[in-house]
N, C-alpha and C positions, 0 to 999 in steps of 0.2 A: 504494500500500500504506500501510497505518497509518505515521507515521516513529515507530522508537522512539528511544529518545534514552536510557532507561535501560540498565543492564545488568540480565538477566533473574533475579540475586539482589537485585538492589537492587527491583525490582519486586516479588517475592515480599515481602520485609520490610518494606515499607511500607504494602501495598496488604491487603485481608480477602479470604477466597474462600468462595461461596454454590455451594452442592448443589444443582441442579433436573433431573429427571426427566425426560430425553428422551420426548416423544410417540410415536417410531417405534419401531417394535418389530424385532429384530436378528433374523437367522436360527431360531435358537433360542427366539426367540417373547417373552425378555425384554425390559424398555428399560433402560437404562441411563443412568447420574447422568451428568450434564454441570457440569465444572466453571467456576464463572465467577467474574472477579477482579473485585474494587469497589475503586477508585482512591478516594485521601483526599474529594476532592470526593462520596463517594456514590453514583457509577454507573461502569460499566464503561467501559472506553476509545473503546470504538466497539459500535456495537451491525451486523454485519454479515449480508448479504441474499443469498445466491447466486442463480442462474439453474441449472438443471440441463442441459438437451440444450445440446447446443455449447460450452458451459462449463466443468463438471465431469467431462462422460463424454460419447462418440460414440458416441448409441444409433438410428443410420441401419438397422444392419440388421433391428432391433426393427419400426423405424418403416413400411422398405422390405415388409416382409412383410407388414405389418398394414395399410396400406392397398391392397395388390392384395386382398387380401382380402375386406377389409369393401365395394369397389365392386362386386368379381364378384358378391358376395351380392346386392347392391343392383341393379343394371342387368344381370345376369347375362351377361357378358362381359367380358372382360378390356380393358386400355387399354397403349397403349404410353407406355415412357416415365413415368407417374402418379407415380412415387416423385420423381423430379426434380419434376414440378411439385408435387406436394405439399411436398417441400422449402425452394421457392421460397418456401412463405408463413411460414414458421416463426418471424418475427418480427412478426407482426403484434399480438401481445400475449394472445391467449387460443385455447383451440381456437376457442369460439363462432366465431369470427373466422376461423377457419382453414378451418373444413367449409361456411359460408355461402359461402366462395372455391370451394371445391373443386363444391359442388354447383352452383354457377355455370355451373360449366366442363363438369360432364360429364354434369348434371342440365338445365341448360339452357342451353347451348350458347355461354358468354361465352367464348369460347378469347383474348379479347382480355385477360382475367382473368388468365393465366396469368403473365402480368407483375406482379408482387404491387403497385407502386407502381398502374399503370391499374386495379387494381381496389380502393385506397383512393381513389382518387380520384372515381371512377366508381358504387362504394358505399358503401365503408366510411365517408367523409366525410360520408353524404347520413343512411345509415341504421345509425348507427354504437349509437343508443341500444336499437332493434328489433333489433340481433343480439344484443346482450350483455344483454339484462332478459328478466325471465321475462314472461309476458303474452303477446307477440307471436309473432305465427306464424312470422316467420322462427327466432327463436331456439327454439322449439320445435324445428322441421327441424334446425340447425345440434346441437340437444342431442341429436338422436336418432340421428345421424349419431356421435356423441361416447359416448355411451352403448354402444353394438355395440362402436365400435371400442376402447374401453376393454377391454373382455372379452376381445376378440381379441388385444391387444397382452400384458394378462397372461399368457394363455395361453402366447404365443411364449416371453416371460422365462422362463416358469416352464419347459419342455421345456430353454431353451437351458442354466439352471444347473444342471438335471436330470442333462446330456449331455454339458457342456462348460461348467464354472463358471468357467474359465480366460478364458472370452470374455469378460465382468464385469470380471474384474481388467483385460486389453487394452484395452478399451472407457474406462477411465479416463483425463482430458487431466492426465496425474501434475505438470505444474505448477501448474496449478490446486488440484490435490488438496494440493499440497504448500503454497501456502498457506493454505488454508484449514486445515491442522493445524498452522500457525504461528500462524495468530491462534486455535487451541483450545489451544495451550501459553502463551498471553499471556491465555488466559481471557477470550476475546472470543465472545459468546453471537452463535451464528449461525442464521440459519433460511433455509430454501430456500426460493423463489418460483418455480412454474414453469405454463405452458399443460400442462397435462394434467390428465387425469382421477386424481381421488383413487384408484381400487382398483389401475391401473398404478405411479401414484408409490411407494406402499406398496411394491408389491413390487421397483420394479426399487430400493428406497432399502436394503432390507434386503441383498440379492443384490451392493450398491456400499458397503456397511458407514457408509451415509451418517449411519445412528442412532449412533454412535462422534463423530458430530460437530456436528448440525443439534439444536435443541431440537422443532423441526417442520418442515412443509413443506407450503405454500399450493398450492392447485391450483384449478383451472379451476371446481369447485364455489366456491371461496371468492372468484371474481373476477364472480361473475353480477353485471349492470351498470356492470362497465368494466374496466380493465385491472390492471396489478397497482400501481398508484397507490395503489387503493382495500385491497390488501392489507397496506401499511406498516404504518399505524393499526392496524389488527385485531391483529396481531403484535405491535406494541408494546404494545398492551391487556395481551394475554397474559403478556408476559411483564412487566408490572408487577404482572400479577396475580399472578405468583409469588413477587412482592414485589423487584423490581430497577428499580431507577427508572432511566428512560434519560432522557439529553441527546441531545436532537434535533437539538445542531448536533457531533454524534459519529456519523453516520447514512453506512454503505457499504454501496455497492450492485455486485456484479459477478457482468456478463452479456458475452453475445458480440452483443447487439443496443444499438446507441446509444439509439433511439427507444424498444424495445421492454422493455429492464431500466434500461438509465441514466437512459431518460425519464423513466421511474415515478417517479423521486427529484425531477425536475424539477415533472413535474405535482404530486406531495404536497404539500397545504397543511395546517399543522398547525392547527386553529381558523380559517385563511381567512391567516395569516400562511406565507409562504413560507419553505422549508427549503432550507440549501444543503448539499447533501448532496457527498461523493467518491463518485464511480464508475472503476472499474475495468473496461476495455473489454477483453475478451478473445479477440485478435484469433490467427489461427494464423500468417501469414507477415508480412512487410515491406509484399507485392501489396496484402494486405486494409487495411493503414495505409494506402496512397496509395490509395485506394480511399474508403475512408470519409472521408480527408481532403479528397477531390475532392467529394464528394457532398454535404459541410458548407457548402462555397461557394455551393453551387448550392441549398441548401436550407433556407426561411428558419428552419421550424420546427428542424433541425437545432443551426444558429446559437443558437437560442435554449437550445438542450439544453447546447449547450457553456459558454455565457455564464453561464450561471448553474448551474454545477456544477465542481466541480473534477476534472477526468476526465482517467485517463493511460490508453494504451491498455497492454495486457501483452501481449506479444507471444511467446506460446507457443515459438513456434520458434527463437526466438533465448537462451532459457534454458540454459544450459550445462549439462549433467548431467556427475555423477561418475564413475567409472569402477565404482560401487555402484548407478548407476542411480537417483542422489537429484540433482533441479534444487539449485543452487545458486542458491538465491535471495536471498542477500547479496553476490554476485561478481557486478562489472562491471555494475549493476541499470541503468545506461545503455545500456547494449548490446538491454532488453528491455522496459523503463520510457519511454513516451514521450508527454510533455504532448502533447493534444492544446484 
């Protein structure tokens, strides 16, 4: 997490704060000012990155519905199991990436696929520039795949807050959410990064009141040609365009994928010079830290994510809540904070 070291009036009275106009648009169909603090040096404290699925909110049953769906359309029959492997690939850094996996598996018959790592290895490593750029015929397949299932998946959101808006609020991982409205009271300009489709993001962003907090939020149209590396820069553009100058060694990033949101910080090179960015690993139990701590060892590109980044994991489950139902997220931050 950011360390602060001030108190939260001594910051106000030091520091100037800029008005900019959220991109998303809230239930109601307005956007809303987002406040952001500019520290003496000129730029804000940190300029922070979220991940959305698995990070901010647990939107499986969204996901679970909408691809039996869009296969039975496609191959007209159903599959056993699909939601799991589709699950499977969910960090691979873009859908592009995701549907070129799945039609693999059930388009042409890679069931060896279904392991997400054999089938970066197997493809994503070989023909990793043909799934993610326009031109090519695989990403063509992989966009039209992306495309239906977008449609499908709003669909679902839109019926579920139709019927049961309650499920949206449940669907929230509230430590997560709880810091991320700790760094919009310290005035830290944040935007989402996520694998999905722009007309999904939209709506399930309004339905999680995510415009109360993000200035925007990147999606899978804004990552054609590589992963979400390529969406820092564009975001940063943006929001210099609205005139707040960032320091790029004040650059956070948190996701619940090492490779797939932390990496992105790793891969970003500002002008061709490397950035050392903080990430923020967003893990649900203890299991998933010796998990991922096991899989670092053994993996050089891993190694290299951690070496050159400053990454704690946050470990959801170990957050204390109140008896209000609010994470305590200044209490015991060793108990839930762990360098990795």
């Amino acid at each position: 997490m950011i360390k602060i070291t001030q108190k939260m009036e001594d910051i106000k009275n030091k520091n100037s704060t800029v008005l900019i106009k959220s991109e998303l648009a809230g239930i109601d169909g307005k956007y809303k000012e987002i406040s952001i603090t500019i520290t003496p040096d000129g730029t804000p404290m940190a300029v922070a990155f979220f991940d959305i699925d698995k990070t901010l909110a647990e939107l499986k049953n969204i996901h679970g519905k909408a691809i039996k769906i869009l296969f039975k359309e496609v191959f007209e029959k159903d599959f056993d199991d699909i939601e799991d492997v589709y699950f499977k690939g969910f960090r691979l850094g873009n859908s592009f990436r995701e549907f070129d996996r799945m039609n693999g598996i059930y388009g042409l018959g890679y069931n060896e696929w279904i392991d997400p790592e054999v089938y970066t290895k197997e493809r994503l490593d070989i023909k990793r520039k043909e799934i993610d750029s326009e031109g090519n015929e695989d990403h063509k397949i992989a966009k039209m795949y992306l495309d239906r299932y977008v449609e499908i998946a709003s669909g679902i959101a839109d019926k579920i807050f139709i019927n049961n808006p309650q499920e949206f609020q449940s669907s929230k991982i509230i430590p997560v959410i709880a810091l991320a409205k700790l760094y919009q009271t310290l005035g830290v300009p944040m935007f989402g990064m996520t694998a999905n489709g722009k007309q999904f993001v939209h709506t399930i962003a309004k339905y999680l009141n995510l415009n109360d907090l993000f200035i925007d939020i990147a999606t899978d149209e804004d990552m054609v040609g590589g992963g979400k590396e390529i969406i820092i820069p564009k975001l940063i553009k943006q929001l210099e365009a609205k005139g707040i100058s960032v320091s790029k060694e004040k650059l956070v990033i948190v996701g619940d994928s090492l490779s797939g949101d932390i990496g992105s910080g790793y891969r970003y090179k500002d002008d061709g010079v490397e950035v050392f960015i903080k990430g923020i690993l967003v893990l649900k139990d203890m299991g998933e830290l010796a998990k991922i701590r096991s899989q670092i060892k053994n993996n050089s590109e891993l190694k290299k994510i951690i070496k050159n980044t400053d990454t704690e994991a946050f470990v959801v489950g170990n957050v204390k809540i109140d008896n209000k139902g609010v994470p305590l997220l200044f209490s015991d931050k060793n108990n839930f904070l762990f360098k990795i």
